[in-house]
C-alpha positions as CSV (number, residue, x, y, z in Angstrom):
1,X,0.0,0.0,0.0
2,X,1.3,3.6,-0.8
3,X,0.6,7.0,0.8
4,X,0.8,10.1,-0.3
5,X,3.4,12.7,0.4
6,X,1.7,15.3,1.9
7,X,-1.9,13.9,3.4
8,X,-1.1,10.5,4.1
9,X,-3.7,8.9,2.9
10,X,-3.7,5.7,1.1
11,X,-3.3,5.9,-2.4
12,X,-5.3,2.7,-4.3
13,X,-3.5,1.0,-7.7
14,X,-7.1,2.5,-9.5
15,X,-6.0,6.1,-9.0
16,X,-2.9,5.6,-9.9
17,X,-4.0,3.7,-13.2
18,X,-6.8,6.6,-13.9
19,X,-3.8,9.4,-13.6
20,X,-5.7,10.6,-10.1
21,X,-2.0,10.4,-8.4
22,X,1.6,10.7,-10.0
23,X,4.8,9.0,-8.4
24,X,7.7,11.5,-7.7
25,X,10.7,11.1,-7.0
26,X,9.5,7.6,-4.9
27,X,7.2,9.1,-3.7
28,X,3.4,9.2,-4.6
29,X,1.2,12.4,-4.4
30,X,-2.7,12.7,-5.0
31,X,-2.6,15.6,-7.7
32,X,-4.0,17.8,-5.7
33,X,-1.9,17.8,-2.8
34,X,0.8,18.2,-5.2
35,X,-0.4,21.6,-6.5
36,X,-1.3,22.5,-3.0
37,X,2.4,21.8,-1.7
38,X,4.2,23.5,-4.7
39,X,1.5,25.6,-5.9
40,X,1.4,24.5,-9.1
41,X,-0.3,21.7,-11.2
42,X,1.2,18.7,-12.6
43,X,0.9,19.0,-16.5
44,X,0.8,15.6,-18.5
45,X,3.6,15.9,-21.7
């Protein structure tokens, strides 16, 4: 089971196949707590 970064809560393999959460740097981070930490929004290239 993974957690996010910043909120802690677990992260499910559905979000992560649906592009809800992005993996960082080994870490994991709903994208929304992403833009909240950095203040800005993970683009998809």
């Amino acid at each position: 089971m993974h957690l996010c970064a910043l909120c802690n809560e677990a992260i499910e393999p559905v979000q992560i196949q649906f592009g809800e959460v992005k993996k960082l740097a080994g870490e994991y981070w709903h994208l929304d707590c992403y833009a909240e930490y950095f203040e800005e929004a993970l683009e998809e290239v």
